[in-house]
C-alpha positions in Angstrom: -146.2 -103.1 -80.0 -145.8 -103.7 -76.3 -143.8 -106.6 -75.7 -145.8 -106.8 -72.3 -149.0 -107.6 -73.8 -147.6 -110.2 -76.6 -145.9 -112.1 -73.9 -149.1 -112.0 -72.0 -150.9 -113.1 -75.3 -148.9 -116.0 -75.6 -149.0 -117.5 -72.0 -152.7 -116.9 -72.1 -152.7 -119.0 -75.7 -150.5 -121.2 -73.7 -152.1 -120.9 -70.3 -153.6 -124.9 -70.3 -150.0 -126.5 -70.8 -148.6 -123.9 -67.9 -151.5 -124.7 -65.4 -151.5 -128.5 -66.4 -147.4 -128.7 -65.6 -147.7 -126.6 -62.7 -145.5 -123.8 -64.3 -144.9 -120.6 -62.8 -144.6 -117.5 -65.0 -142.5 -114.4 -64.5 -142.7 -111.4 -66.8 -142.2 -108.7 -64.0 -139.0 -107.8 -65.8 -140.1 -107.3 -69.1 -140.5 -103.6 -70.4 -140.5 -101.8 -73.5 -141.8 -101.7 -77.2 -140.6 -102.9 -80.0 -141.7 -102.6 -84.2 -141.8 -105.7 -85.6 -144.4 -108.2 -87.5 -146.7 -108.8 -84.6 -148.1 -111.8 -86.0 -144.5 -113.4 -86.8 -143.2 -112.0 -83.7 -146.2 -114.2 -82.1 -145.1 -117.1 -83.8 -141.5 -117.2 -82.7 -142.5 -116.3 -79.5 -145.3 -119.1 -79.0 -142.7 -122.0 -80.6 -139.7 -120.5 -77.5 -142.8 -121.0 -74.7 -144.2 -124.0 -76.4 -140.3 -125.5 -76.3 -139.8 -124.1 -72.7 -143.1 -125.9 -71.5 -142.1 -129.3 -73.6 -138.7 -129.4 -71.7 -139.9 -128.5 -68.1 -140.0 -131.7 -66.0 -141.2 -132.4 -62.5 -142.2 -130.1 -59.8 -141.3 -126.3 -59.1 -141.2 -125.4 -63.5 -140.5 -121.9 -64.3 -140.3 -119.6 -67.3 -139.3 -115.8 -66.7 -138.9 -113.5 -69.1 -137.3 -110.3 -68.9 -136.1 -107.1 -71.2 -132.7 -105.5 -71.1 -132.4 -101.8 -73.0 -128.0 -101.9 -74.4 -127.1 -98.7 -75.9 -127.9 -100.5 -79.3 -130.3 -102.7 -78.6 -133.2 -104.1 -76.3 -132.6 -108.0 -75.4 -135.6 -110.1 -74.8 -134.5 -113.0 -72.8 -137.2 -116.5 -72.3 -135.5 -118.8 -69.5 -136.2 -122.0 -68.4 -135.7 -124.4 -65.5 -136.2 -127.1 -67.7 -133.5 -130.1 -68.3 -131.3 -128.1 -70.9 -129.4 -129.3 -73.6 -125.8 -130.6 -74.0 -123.1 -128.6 -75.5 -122.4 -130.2 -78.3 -125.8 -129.7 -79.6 -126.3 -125.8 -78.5 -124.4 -124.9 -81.8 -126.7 -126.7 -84.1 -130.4 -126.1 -82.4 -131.1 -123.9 -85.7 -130.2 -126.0 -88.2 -133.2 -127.9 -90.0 -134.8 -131.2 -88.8 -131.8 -131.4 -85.7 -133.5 -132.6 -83.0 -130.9 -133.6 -80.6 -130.6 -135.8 -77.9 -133.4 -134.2 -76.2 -135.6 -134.9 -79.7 -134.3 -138.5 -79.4 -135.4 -138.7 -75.8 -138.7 -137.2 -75.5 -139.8 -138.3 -79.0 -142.3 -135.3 -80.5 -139.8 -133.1 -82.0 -139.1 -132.0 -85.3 -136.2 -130.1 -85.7 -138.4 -127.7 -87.1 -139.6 -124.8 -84.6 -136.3 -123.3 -84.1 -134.9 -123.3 -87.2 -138.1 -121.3 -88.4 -137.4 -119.1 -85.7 -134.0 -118.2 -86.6 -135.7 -117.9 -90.3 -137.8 -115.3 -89.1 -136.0 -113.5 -87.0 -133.1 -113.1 -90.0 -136.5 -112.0 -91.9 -137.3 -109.2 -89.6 -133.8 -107.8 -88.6 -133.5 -109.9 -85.6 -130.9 -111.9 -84.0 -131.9 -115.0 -81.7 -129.4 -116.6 -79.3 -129.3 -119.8 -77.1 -127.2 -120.7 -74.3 -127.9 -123.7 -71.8 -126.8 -125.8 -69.2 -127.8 -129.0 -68.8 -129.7 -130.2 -66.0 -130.6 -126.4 -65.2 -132.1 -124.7 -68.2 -131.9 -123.1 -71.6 -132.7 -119.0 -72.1 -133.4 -118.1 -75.5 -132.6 -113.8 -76.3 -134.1 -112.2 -78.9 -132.0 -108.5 -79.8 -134.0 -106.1 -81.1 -132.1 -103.1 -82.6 -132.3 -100.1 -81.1 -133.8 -98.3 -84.0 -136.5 -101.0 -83.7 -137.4 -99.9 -80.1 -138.4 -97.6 -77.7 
């Protein structure tokens, strides 16, 4: 599947939160397909946006996305200007019902979403990543294998 058109999928299903927050989308730098479960692939991808929206406070919100082809592997990368999270929880985002500070702050979390993410994406051959700063943002990267893309 394209990974153009799922993205664009799931901003559409998420259009009404982006237009409601103000928050601009980039996808100009994503290219590329990828064989996967398009349905779970959906899934992961609608709880990273839907976690990208949640975070994004104030004025000027943004959420790019962009594709990067390694000689193994193609890199989908969801970033954020949203308000980050603190080192010492980075590590542990994954892990069942951990919420966070941020979860103890803005109330409405889980702990739940990302740690079926990494579920799935261990299910389908994937790896998922998170780095953030706080204050500035959090990018989530999928890696596709390469044998998985084209």
């Amino acid at each position: 599947m394209a990974l153009p058109d799922l993205i664009r999928k799931v901003i559409k299903r998420n259009s009404r939160d982006f237009i409601s927050k103000g928050i601009a989308v980039d996808i100009e730098s994503v290219e590329g397909a990828v064989y996967s479960d398009a349905k779970w692939l959906e899934f992961i991808l609608n709880q990273l946006i839907g976690n990208a929206v949640k975070y994004i406070q104030g004025q000027n919100g943004k959420v790019e996305f962009e594709t990067v082809r390694n000689k193994t592997n193609l890199v989908l990368s969801i970033k954020d200007n949203g308000i980050g999270i603190i080192e010492k929880d980075q590590e542990r985002v994954f892990e069942k019902g951990f919420t966070g500070e941020n979860g103890r702050k803005f109330g409405g979390s889980t702990g739940i979403g990302l740690y079926l993410c990494k579920k799935l994406a261990d299910q389908l051959g994937l790896e998922i990543a998170l780095s953030s700063e706080l204050g500035k943002g959090t990018t989530v990267s999928i890696v596709f294998p390469l044998g998985s893309a084209t």
